[in-house]
C-alpha positions in Angstrom: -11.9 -24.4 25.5 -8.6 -22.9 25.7 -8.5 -18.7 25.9 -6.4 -18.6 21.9 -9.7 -20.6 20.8 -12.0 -18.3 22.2 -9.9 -15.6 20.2 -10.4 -17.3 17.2 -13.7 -17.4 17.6 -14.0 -13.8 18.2 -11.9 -13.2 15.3 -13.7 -15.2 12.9 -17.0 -13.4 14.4 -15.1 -10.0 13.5 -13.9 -11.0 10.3 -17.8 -11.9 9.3 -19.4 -9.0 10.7 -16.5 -6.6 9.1 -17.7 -8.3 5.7 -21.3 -6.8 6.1 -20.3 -3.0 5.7 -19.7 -1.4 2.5 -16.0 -0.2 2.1 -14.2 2.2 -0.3 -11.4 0.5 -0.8 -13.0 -3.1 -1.1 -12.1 -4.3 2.5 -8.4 -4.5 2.0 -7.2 -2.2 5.7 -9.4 -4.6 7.2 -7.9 -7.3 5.3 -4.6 -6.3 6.0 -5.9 -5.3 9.9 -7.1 -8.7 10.5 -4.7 -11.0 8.8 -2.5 -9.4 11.1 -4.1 -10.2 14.6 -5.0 -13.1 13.0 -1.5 -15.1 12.6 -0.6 -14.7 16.1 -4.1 -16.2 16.9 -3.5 -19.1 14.9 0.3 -19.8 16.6 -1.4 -20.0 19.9 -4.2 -22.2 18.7 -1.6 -24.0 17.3 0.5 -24.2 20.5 -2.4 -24.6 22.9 -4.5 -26.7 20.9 -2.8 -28.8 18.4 -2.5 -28.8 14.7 -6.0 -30.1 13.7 -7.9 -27.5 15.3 -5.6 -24.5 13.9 -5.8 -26.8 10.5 -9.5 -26.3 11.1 -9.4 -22.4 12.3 -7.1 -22.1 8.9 -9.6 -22.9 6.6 -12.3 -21.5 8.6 -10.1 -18.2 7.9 -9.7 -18.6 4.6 -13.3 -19.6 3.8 -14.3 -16.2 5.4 -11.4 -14.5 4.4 -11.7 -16.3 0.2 -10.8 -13.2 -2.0 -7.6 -12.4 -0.3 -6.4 -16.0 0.0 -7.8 -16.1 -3.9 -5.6 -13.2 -4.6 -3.1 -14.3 -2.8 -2.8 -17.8 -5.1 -2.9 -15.5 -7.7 0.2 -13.4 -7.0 2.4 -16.5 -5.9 1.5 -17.7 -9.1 2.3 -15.4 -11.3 5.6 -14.6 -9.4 6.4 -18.5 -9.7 5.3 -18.6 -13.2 
């Protein structure tokens, strides 16, 4: 298991224990926090790992992670639209 995988891992572990405690602002900063330590994560899994495996730590993301990517679909959306 390469080191950027064990990251991930830790990340997505973060991420779901983050989601546990109640937040004034809905969780957004940590949104924000860990969306940003999270791409560079995902380049090296990419790089070290391949493509199906950061396909797979992708979705894993945004399964954990659903409001903000919902959100996020929303906005692109509506700027498209």
């Amino acid at each position: 298991m390469s080191l950027s995988l064990v990251f991930a891992l830790f990340w997505l572990l973060l991420v779901n224990l983050g989601a546990i405690f109640v937040s004034a602002d809905h969780h957004w900063r940590f949104t924000f926090v860990m969306i940003a330590v999270g791409v560079p994560i995902l380049i090296g899994v990419l790089y070290e790992d391949g493509g199906w495996m950061a396909l797979l730590v992708l979705i894993s993301a945004a399964w954990l992670m659903r409001w903000s990517a919902l959100h996020l679909a929303r906005w692109i959306k509506r700027r498209v639209l």
